[in-house]
N, C-alpha and C positions, 0 to 999 in steps of 0.2 A: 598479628591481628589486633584492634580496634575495639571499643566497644561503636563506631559506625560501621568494623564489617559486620559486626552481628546483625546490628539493626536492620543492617540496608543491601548485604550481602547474601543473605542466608536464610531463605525463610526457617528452615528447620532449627538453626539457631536461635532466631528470633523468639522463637517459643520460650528461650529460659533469658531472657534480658531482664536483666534489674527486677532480681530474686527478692532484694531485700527492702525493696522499696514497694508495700502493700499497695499503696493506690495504685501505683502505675501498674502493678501485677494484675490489680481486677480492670483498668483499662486495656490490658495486652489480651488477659485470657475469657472477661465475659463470662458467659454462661455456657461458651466451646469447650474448653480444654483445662487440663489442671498440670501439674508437674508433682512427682514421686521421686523421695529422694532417699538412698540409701539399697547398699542389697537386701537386705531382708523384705523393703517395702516391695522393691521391684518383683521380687519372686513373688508375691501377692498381688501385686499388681497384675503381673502374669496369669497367675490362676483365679484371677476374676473376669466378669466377660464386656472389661473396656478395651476397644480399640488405642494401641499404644503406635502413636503417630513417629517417636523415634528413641531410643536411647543414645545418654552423651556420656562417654567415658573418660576418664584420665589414661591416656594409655600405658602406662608404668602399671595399672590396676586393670585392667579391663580381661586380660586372659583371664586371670583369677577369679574377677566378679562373675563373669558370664560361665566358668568353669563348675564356679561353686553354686549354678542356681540350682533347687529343685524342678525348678518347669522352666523348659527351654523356648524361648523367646521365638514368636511366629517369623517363618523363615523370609518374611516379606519384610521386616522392622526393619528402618534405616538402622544401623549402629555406627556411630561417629567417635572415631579418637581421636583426644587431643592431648597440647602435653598441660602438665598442671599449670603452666603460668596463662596458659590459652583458654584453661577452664575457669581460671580466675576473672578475665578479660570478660569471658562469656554472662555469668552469673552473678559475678561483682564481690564475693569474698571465694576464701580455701574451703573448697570442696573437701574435706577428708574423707568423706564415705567413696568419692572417688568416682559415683554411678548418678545420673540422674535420667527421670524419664517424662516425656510429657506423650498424657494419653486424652483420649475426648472424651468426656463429661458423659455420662449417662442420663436420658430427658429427664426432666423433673417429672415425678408420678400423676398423671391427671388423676377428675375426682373420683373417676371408675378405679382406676389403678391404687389409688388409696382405699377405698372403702375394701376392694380385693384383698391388700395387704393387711389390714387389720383385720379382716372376717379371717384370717389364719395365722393368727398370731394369738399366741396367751400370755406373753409378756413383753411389755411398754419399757422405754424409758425416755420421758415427755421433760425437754429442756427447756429451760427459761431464762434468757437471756446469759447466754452462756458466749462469751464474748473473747474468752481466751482460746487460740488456738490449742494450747496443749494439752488444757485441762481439757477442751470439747476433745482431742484424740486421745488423753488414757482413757474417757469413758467410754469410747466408744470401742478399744483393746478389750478393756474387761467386758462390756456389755456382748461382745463377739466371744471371748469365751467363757462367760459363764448365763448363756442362755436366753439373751436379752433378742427378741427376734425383728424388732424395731424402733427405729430411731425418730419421735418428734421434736423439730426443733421449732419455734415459734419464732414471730419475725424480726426480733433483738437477738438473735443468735449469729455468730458470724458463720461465714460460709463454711460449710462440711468439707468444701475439700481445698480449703487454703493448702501451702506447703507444708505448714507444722504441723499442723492436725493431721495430715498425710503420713508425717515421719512418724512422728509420737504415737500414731495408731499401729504402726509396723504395718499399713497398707491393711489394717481389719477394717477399717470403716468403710475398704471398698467392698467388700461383702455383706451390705447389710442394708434394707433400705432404709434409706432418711427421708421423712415426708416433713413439708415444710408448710407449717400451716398460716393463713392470713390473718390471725386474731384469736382471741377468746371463747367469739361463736363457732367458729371453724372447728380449732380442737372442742369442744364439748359434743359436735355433733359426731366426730368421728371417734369420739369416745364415750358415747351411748350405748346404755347397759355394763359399762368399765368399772370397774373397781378401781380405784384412784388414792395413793399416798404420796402426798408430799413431805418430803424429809425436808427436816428442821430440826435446828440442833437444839429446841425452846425446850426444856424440860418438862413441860407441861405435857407434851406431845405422850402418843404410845408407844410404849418401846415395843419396835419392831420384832421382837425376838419372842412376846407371847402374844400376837396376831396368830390368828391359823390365816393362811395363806392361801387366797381364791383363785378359783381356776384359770380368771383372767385380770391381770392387776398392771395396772401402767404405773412407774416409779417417777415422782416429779420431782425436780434436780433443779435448781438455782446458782446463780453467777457466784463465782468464788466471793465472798465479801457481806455483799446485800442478799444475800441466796434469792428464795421464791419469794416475788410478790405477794404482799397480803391477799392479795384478790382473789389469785391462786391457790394460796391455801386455805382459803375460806372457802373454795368451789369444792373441793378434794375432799372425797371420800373420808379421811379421815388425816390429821398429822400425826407422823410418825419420827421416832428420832431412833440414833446407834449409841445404847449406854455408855457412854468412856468417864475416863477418871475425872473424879472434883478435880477444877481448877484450872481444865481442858476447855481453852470454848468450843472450840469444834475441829474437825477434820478436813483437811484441805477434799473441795468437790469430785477431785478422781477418783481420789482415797473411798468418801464416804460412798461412793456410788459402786466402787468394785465391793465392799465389805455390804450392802444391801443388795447388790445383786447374787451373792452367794448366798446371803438370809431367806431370800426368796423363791429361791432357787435349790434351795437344801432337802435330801429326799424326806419324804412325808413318809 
């Protein structure tokens, strides 16, 4: 095999060509299709309700992967074996998890379907410019299990469901919705009558930990580095920050966003 048989041989192929090369990925998959990688993601993947276009396995692995899922894979899925120098070919480095799968995108939420989601939801967590693939999927691992019912990312955020943000989520991001907002006006209207804290590691800020805790609070989260825009946390209900030792500047954003969604989250 080729990387032109992939290309030009195989449309089910085609779907995982040149993994590692971002642009061409958002030229391949658009606003169609994403790719999940790893068993564990895939069994989430499974028990979510995206259509899964095919799985591609290593066949040295694939009895095992498919053996050890919890939810068994719709009996209509293409499943593809190949050997591992062919899955290399395919993808363009070593697969070691051995399993990948590519399924179709779920629509982006229209403005009914967003306002819906938020009217049943009591806790946020509203991103900003969050640009790193893995740091946007551990938040959104922890934000899945500790309580977080949705996800805003505003329009400096990278895609929700790149590959790594996929893995790094273990495939939680695909249960959860992500509503993508067009600006500043955008989210303030769908987050009208919100209670709003943007964490900052400024020490000025409130410590999180003697807040009482309102019945509905969206948590605003910033790019590893430059965190939240001034503007943003000048909008926001109030800044808040997670006490840590002198001499600590801050906590990497997965870090800080798992340990505030358990702050907030903690029974009353």
């Amino acid at each position: 095999m080729t990387p032109d048989d992939v290309t030009a041989s195989n449309d089910l192929l085609a779907d995982y060509a040149h993994l590692t090369d971002a642009v061409e990925r958002r030229r391949i998959e658009g606003d169609e299709f994403f790719v999940c990688e790893g068993p564990q993601a895939l069994d989430r993947l499974i028990a979510s309700d995206h259509h899964i276009r095919s799985v591609l396995l290593i066949d040295t692995k694939a009895d095992r992967v498919l053996g050890d899922l919890t939810n068994p894979l719709p009996g209509t899925t293409p499943i593809i074996r190949v050997s591992r120098d062919d899955m290399r070919t395919i993808v363009g480095f070593d697969l070691h998890r051995g399993v990948i799968a590519a399924a179709d995108r779920r629509p982006a939420p229209t403005p009914d379907d967003a306002r819906a989601i938020i009217a049943g939801a009591s806790r946020i967590a509203v991103l900003n410019g969050l640009n790193d693939p893995e740091n946007l999927g551990a938040i959104a691992r922890s934000a899945h299990a500790l309580g977080i019912d949705v996800i805003i990312c505003d329009p400096t955020c990278i895609d929700h469901y790149t590959r790594r943000t996929v893995r790094v989520s273990m495939g939680e991001i695909l249960h959860l919705p992500v509503i993508r907002t067009t600006g500043p006006e955008h989210l303030a209207e769908l987050l009208a009558g919100w209670e709003t804290w943007a964490l900052t590691p400024d020490p000025t800020a409130h410590d999180i930990w003697t807040l009482p805790v309102p019945d509905r609070l969206a948590v605003l989260l910033g790019a590893e580095g430059p965190g939240l825009d001034r503007a943003v946390i000048d909008a926001a209900t109030r800044a808040v920050r997670i006490p840590i030792t002198t001499g600590v500047d801050s906590l990497n954003v997965g870090n800080a966003a798992a340990v505030a969604f358990a702050i907030v989250n903690r029974p009353r």
